[in-house]
Structure formats: structure tokens, C-alpha cells
DRENFI-452681 format. One record per residue: residue in one letter; x, y, z of N, C-alpha, C in turn. Coordinates in steps of 0.1 Angstrom, whole numbers, padded with zeros to 4 digits, always signed. Example, Ala and Ser with C-alpha at 12.3 -4.5 7.8 and 13.67 -1.06 7.14 Angstrom:
BEGIN
a+0132-0057+0078+0123-0045+0078+0132-0033+0078s+0128-0022+0071+0137-0011+0071+0129+0000+0079
***
This chain:
BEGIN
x+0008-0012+0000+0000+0000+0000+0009+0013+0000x+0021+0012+0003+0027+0023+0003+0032+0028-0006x+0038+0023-0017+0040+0016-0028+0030+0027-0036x+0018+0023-0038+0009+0026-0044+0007+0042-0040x+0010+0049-0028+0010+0061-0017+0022+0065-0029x+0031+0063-0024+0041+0071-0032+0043+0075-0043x+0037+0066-0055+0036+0063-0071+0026+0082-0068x+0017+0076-0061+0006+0085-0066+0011+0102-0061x+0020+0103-0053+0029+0118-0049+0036+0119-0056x+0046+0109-0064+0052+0112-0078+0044+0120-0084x+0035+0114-0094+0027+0116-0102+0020+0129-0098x+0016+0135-0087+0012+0147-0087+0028+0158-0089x+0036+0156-0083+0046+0163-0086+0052+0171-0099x+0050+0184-0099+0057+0190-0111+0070+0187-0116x+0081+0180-0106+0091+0183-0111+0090+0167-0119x+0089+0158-0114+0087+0142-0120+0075+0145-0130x+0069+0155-0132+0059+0152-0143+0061+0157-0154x+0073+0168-0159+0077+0177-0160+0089+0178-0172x+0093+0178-0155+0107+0178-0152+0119+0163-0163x+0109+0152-0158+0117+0139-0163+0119+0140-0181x+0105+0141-0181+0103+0138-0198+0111+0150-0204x+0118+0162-0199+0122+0170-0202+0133+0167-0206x+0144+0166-0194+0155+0150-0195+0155+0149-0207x+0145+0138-0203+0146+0124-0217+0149+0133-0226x+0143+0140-0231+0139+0145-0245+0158+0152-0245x+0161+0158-0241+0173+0166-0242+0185+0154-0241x+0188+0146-0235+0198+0136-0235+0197+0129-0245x+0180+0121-0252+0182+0115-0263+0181+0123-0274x+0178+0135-0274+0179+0147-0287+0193+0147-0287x+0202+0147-0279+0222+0150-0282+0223+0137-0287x+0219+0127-0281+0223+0117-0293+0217+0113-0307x+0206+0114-0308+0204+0116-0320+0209+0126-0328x+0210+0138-0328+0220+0149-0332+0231+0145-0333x+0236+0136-0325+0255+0128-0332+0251+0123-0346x+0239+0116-0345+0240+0106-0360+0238+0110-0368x+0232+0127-0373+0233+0136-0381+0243+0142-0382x+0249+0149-0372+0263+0151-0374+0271+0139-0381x+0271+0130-0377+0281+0117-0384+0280+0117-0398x+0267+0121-0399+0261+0114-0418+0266+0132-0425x+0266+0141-0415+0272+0152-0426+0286+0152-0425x+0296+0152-0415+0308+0149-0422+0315+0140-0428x+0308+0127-0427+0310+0113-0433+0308+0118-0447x+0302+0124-0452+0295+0126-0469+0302+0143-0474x+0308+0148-0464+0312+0162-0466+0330+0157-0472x+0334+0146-0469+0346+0144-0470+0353+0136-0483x+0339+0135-0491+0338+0126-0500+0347+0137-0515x+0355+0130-0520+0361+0144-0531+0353+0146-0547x+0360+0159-0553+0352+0156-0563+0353+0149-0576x+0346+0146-0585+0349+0134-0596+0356+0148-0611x+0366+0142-0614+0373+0150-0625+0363+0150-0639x+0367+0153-0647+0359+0149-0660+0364+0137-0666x+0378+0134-0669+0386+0120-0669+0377+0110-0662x+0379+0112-0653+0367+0100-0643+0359+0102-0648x+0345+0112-0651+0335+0109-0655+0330+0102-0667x+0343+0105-0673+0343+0099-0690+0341+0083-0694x+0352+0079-0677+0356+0068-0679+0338+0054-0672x+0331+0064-0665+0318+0064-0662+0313+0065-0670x+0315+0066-0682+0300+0067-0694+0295+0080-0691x+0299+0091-0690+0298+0105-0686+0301+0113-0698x+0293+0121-0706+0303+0129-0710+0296+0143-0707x+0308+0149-0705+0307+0166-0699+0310+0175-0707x+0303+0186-0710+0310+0194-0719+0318+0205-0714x+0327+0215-0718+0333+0223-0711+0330+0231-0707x+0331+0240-0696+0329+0252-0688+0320+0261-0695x+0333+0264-0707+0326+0275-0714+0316+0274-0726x+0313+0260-0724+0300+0257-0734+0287+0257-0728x+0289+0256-0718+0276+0261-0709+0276+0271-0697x+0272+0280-0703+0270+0292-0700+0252+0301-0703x+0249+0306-0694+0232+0309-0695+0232+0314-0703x+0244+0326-0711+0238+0335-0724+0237+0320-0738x+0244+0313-0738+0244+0303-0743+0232+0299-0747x+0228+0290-0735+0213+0282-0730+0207+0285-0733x+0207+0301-0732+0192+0311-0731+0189+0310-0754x+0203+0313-0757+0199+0314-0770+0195+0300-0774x+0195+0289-0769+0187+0273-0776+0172+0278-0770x+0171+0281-0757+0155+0281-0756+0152+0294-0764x+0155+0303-0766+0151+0314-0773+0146+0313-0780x+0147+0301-0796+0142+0294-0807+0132+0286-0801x+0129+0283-0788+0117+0271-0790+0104+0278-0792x+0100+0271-0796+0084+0277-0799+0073+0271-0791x+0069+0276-0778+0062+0274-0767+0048+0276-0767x+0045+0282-0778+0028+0283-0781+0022+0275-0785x+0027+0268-0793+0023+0258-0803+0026+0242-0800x+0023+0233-0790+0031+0225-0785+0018+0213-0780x+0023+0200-0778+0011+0193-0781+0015+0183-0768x+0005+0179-0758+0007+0174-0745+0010+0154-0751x+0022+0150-0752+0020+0138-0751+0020+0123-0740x+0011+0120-0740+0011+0111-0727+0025+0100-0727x+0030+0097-0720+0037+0084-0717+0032+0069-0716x+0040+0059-0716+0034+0048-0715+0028+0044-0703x+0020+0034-0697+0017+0035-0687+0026+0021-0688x+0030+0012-0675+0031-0005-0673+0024-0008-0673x+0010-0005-0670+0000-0014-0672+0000-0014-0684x-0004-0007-0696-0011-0005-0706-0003-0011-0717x-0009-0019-0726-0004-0021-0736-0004-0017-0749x+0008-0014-0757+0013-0006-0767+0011-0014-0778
***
């Protein structure tokens, strides 16, 4: 019975009602916060891939100064945007 006395003066208590889950939350929030920190310097350290490499990847890159916005801008500048026709894709289910 006493047992039962005590549980129940916990439980009214601000600081154990409060107070605990507060704790919790902050002690397991720093650890979980390590394992995000881990996954961003783990992936921050990773180098970058040359164009040689990428080539050797089935990559091919064009140079710097072939792509450039005034560039780009003059291929879209020719498209003709008004005039243009919505085509569906295949679906998996559907047969072709």
C-alpha cells in the first residue's frame, strides 16, 4: 500500500511530471543529433569526380565554357512554346 501512496505523490509532482520527460527529451535529442552530425561529415569528405573520371563512367561533360546561361538562353530562345502538343507516356500497365 505504500507503494501505491508514493507512485501516486510522484505523479502529482511538477518536477517528475515535468521535469523527467524533459531530461529524456534533451539527453536522447544529443544523441540523436551525433548521428546527423556523423552522416554530414561522413558525406562532406567525399572528393570531387574530375571529368577523366566521369568519361571513364559513361559520362560525358562538356566544357565550362559551353555552358553558360547567355548560351542556353539562345537554344530556348528558338523554341516555340505556343504551339506545342501534351504527349502522354506509356503507362506499365497498358499495352502498346
Amino acid at each position: 500500500m505504500a507503494l501505491i501512496q508514493k507512485w501516486n505523490a510522484l505523479k502529482r509532482n511538477k518536477s517528475f511530471k515535468y521535469g523527467i520527460p524533459f531530461l529524456v527529451l534533451m539527453v536522447g535529442g544529443s544523441f540523436g543529433l551525433t548521428e546527423f552530425t556523423k552522416l554530414r561529415y561522413q558525406f562532406s569528405k567525399q572528393k570531387t569526380i574530375t571529368p577523366d573520371e566521369m568519361e571513364q563512367h559513361g559520362v560525358k561533360m562538356k566544357k565550362p565554357e559551353e555552358v553558360t546561361i547567355e548560351k542556353v538562353y539562345e537554344t530556348v530562345k528558338d523554341l516555340n512554346i505556343d504551339e506545342w502538343e501534351n504527349k502522354r507516356g506509356p503507362r506499365p500497365w497498358e499495352e502498346n
